[in-house]
C-alpha angles and dihedrals in degrees: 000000000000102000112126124213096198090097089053084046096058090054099045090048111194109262116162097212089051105046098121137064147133123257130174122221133235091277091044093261108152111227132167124234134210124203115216123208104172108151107278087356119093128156144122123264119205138204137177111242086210131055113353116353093235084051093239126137103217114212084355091297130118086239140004093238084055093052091049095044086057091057090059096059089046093047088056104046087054096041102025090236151045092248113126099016119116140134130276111230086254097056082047092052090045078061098031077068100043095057093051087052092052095041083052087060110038089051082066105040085051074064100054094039091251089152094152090061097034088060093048085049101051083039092063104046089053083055088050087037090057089041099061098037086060102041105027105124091202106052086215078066096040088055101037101098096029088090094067096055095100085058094046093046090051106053088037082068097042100065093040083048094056092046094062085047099061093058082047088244090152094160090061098044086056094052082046087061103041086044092060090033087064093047091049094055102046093048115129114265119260120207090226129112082226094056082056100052103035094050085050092041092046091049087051099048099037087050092051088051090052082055092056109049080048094073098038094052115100114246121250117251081247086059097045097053090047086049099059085036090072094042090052092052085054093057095046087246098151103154085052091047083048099061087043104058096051084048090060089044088065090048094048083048098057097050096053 
């Protein structure tokens, strides 16, 4: 192999805050790509948007959780039930891999704003997550992905949270977020120092992004009235205050 990349690299010169873009192949394929600056090391890294990142089809399937999911089905069809079936360390270690491909891609496409495919992809590793915690035969095994549930569940929100942005449904992001924030803190606990850092780190961001949403979202008409109520009370405005808050009382009315 003599081909050089340099050529690829000069036009794609390294810029940290556009690393990062889509590309389709020459069979239009769509693809993302990833530019490296590491010291003397420069290069591209390159990854499919659709099926496995690596682009492999494991045991003929699109994905190994997909091939051992599979098995199951088989297995209970032939024996009635899931019991007995369970994975071997080196199927957990065929999903252990898996997850960390499609963590690896989903980290990137939350940078591009990719959110439909960020949640498929986080979708999918609970699903995987789930997977190997029933079926594990080693309950290191079985445990061995539960501490990043506070992360996958993150950045899971996250994108869901950005969609409804977008449609400036504010009201429904924050419920998004109050929604994950509960299941975050009643997850079980995990005996790992990144359970630990990533729950705390998770509270933290998802609270900073209710803020603000909060800020962002348009007052009520309620809100508003009780807002210029108090303005009006400031400024010794009472006959003002006065018409407002019986303004805010109809409105109470109505609602109850």
């Amino acid at each position: 192999m003599t081909e050089d990349i340099g050529p690829l690299l000069k036009h794609w010169p390294y810029d940290p805050k556009n690393s990062i873009r889509k590309i389709f192949s020459s069979k239009g394929v769509e693809k993302i790509q990833v530019r490296i600056d590491q010291g003397p090391f420069q290069g591209i890294l390159q990854m499919e948007l659709d099926g496995r990142p690596d682009g492999r089809k494991p045991h003929n399937s699109a994905f190994v959780l997909d091939h051992f999911t599979d098995r199951l089905h088989h297995f209970i069809e032939e024996h009635g039930t899931s019991d007995g079936f369970s994975l071997k360390k080196a199927h957990c270690r065929e999903l252990f891999d898996e997850s960390r491909l499609l963590y690896e891609r989903y980290v990137f496409l939350l940078q591009i704003r990719d959110y439909d495919r960020v949640i498929r992809d986080t979708e999918r590793n609970m699903r995987l997550f789930r997977f190997v915690n029933q079926y594990a035969a080693a309950k290191n095994d079985r445990l061995n992905l539960e501490k990043w549930w506070p992360y996958v569940l993150r950045i899971h929100a996250i994108a869901r949270v950005m969609i409804e942005s977008q449609k400036n449904n504010f009201t429904e992001g924050m419920r998004i977020i109050r929604d994950v924030l509960d299941k975050i803190e009643n997850l079980e606990e995990v005996e790992a120092e990144e359970f630990d850092i990533e729950k705390k780190r998770s509270v933290e961001s998802l609270n900073e992004l209710l803020n603000e949403l909060e800020q962002q979202r348009p007052l009520t008409e309620s809100e508003r009235l009780k807002k210029e109520l108090l303005e009006a009370i400031d400024n010794e405005e009472f006959e003002r205050a006065a018409e407002l808050r019986d303004q805010i009382n109809m409105i109470g009315e109505k609602n109850s």
